[in-house]
C-alpha positions, -999 to 999 in steps of 0.1 A, spaced: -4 116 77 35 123 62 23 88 39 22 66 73 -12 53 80 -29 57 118 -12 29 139 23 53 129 9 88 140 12 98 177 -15 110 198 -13 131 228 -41 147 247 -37 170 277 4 157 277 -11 121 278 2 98 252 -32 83 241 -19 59 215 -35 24 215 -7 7 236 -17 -24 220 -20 -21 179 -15 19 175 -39 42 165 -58 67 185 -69 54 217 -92 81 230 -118 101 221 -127 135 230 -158 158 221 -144 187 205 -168 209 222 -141 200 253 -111 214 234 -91 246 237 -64 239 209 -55 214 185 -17 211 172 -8 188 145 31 182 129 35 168 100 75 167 99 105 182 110 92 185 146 114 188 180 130 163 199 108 162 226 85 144 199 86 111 192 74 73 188 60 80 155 72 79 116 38 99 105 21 125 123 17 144 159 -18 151 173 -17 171 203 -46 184 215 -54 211 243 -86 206 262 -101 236 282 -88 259 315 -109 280 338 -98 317 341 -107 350 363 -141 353 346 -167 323 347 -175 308 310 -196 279 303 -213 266 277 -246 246 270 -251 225 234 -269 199 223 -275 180 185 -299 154 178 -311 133 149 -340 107 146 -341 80 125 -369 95 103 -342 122 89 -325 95 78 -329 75 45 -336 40 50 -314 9 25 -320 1 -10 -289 -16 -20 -282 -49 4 -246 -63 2 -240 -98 -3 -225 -107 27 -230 -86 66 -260 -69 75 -269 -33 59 -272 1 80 -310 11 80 -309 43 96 -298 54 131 -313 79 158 -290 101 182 -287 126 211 -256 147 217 -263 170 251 -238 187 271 -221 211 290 -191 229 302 -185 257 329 -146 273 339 -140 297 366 -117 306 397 -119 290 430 -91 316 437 -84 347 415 -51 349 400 -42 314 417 -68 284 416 -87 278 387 -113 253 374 -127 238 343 -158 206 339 -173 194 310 -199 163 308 -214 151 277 -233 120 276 -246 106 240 -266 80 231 -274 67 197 -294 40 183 -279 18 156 -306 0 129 -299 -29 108 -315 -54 80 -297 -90 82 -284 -107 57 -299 -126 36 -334 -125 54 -339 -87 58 -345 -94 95 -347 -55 114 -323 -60 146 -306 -27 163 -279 -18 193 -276 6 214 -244 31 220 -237 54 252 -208 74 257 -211 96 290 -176 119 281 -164 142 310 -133 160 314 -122 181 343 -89 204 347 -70 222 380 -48 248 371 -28 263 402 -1 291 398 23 283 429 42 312 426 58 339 399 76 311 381 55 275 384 23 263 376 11 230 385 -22 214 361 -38 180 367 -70 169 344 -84 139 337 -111 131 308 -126 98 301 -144 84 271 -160 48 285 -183 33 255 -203 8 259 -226 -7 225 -256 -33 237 -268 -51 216 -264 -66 175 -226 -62 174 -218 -61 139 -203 -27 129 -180 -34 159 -141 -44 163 -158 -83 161 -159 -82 122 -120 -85 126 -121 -113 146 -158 -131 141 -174 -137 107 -211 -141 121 -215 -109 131 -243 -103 102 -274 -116 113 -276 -144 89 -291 -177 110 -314 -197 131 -307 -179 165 -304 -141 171 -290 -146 204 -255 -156 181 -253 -119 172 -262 -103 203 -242 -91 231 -220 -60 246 -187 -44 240 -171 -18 262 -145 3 248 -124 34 256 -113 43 292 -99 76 315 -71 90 313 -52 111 343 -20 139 336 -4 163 359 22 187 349 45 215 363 54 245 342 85 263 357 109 289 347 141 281 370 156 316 355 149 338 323 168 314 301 163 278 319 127 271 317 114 231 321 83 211 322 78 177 344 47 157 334 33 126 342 3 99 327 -17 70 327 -39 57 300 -62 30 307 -81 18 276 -106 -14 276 -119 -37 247 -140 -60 265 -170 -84 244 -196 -99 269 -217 -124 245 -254 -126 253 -253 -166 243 -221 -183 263 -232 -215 274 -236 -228 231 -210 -236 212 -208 -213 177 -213 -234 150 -208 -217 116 -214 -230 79 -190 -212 58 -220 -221 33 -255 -226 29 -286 -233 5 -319 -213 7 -347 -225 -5 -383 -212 0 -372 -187 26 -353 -215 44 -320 -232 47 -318 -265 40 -299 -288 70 -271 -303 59 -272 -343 54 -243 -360 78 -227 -393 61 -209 -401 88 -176 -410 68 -145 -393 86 -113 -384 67 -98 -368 98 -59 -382 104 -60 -406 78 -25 -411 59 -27 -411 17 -4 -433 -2 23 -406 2 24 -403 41 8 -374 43 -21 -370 72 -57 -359 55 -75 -326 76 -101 -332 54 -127 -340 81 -164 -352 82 -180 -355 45 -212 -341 46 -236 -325 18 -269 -308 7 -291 -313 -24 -292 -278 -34 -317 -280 -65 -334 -249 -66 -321 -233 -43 -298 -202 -37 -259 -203 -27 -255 -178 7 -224 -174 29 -219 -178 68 -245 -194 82 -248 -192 120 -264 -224 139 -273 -219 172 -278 -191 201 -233 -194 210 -213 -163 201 -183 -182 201 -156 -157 216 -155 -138 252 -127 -111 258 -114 -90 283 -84 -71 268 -68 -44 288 -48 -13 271 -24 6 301 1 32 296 19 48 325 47 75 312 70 103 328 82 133 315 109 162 317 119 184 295 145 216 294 151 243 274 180 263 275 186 299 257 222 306 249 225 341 227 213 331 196 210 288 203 179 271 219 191 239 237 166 216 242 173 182 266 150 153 286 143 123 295 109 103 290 103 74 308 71 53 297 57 13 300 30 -1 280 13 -33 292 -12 -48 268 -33 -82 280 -61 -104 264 -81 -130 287 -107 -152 266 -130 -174 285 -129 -211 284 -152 -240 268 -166 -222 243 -157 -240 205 -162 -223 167 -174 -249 143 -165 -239 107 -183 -263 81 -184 -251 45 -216 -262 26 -214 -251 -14 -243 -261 -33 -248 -300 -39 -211 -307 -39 -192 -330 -12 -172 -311 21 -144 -310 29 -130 -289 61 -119 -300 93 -140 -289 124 -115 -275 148 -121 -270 186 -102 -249 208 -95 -264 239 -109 -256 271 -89 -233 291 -80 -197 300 -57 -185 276 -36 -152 285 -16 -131 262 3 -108 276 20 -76 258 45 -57 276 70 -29 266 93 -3 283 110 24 272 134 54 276 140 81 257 
């Protein structure tokens, strides 16, 4: 948007700043069967704008009215509708279809005519992901819900203020083989290549809720004002099926007759020995495989561990107030935003990622690294005023 990429736009649902607190980006999602209005600034926009050098996404969900409205949908696909692989990458698994359900509803109305209105939406989906592995073609699959709701108060106090509170939520979780997930940035054995498919399984749970309330008034003809408040909870959590293994991943491999060959250990360390110049050898363990006739393949995953375990939490909690003023011809606009972001990421001890690369009848040379037991805690916190 503007030439900024996504991390630098600003996203805002329902007055909520639903930016990823964390690394940017968008960090909620909304069916847009919930929305009322969407508004998007490219430039040049007011000052009660901000925190971003690219774009604005605001978006408007629903309101209930006099008059009752409601709405009924649903979409589906099935996997037969889709066309299954014919080109396999090199490395990572390959999409082989997928099967989905998208049902819902909505309904708005008054609790009170001319003062109390209402607006629900639920819309659970469910989707089934198929893959092929690498290198063996092995079928594997997950599993995606997403039960989004969103819900809206609108109450007109009087001539001159009207107070709205909503809240929506978008809580995802995927069960299952994990591989199109946020994992590939941080795991390479997320493709289904080795001797355990417990190493590829597990569960990530994503997204969050999301509450606003706001107060419209109009404190005389030319002095009108808007107070608004937020909070953004967001989740990236990964809950490994295999925790009590270590990961142990070969950077390379050699397959031969459908199989891969097992490395052959020598036994001869290199690890924190000085050369002639001082300087300390990493090189490790020197191990190797007699590859004749056999096939070079990449990431190679031994044994049921996933290696990694995260809770990460992704909090905003914001205040608003902004004024307009109309003198003859001017517009005066003036505020004050108050917000704090607070970012953490717990991973679980004991668990250790092996990295041994094994090219084709050569000698190794990498160091296997473990991380040390522990609880390690990373913290992100940021507060500002504008």
């Amino acid at each position: 948007m503007a030439g900024a990429s996504g991390p630098e736009n600003n996203y805002i649902l329902d007055g909520v700043n639903t930016t990823d607190p964390a690394f940017g980006g968008s960090g909620a999602n909304l069916p847009f069967e919930f929305v009322q209005e969407v508004e998007i600034k490219t430039g040049a926009y007011g000052a009660e704008y901000g925190k971003a050098t690219g774009g604005i996404f605001n978006v408007i969900t629903k309101s209930g009215s006099n008059e009752f409205h409601g709405d009924i949908f649903g979409y589906g696909t099935t996997k037969g509708l889709v066309r299954s692989v014919n080109n396999f990458p090199f490395t990572g698994s390959a999409a082989n279809g997928f099967s989905e359900t998208d049902i819902g509803g909505d309904i708005g109305g008054p609790i009170m005519k001319d003062k109390l209105w209402f607006f629900g939406a639920f819309n659970p989906q469910r989707r089934s992901n198929f893959f092929l592995t690498q290198t063996f073609h092995a079928p594997v699959e997950n599993k995606v819900t997403i039960p989004f709701y969103a819900g809206k108060i609108t109450w007109a106090l009087n001539g001159k203020n009207t107070l709205t509170g909503s809240t929506f939520g978008d809580y995802t979780k995927a069960e299952g083989f994990l591989a199109t997930y946020s994992l590939a940035n941080v795991l390479t054995n997320v493709n289904g290549f080795g001797d355990n498919v417990d190493a590829f399984l597990g569960t990530q749970e994503s997204g969050g809720q999301n509450y606003a309330i706001r107060l419209n008034s109009t404190i005389r003809n030319n002095f009108i004002a808007e107070f608004s408040g937020g909070l953004h909870f967001q989740r990236n959590n990964v809950i490994p099926n295999g925790v009590a293994q270590p990961l142990i991943l070969d950077n390379f491999a050699v397959l031969r007759n459908g199989s891969v060959l097992t490395p052959v250990q020598t036994g001869v360390d290199f690890q924190n020995v000085a050369n002639a110049n001082g300087v300390v050898n990493t090189t490790g363990q020197i191990d190797f495989v007699d590859g004749r006739g056999g096939s070079l393949q990449r990431n190679f995953s031994r044994g049921p561990g996933f290696g990694l375990y995260t809770a990460q939490d992704r909090n905003r909690y914001e205040f608003n107030a902004h004024m307009q003023n109309i003198a003859g011809k001017h517009t005066i606009k003036w505020g004050f935003e108050w917000f704090t972001n607070n970012a953490s990421c717990v991973l679980a001890p004991g668990h250790r990622q092996v990295r041994r690369p094994r090219p084709v009848r050569s000698t190794l040379s990498l160091e296997d690294r473990d991380v040390p037991a522990g609880r390690g805690r990373s913290p992100r916190r940021r507060s500002g005023t504008r």
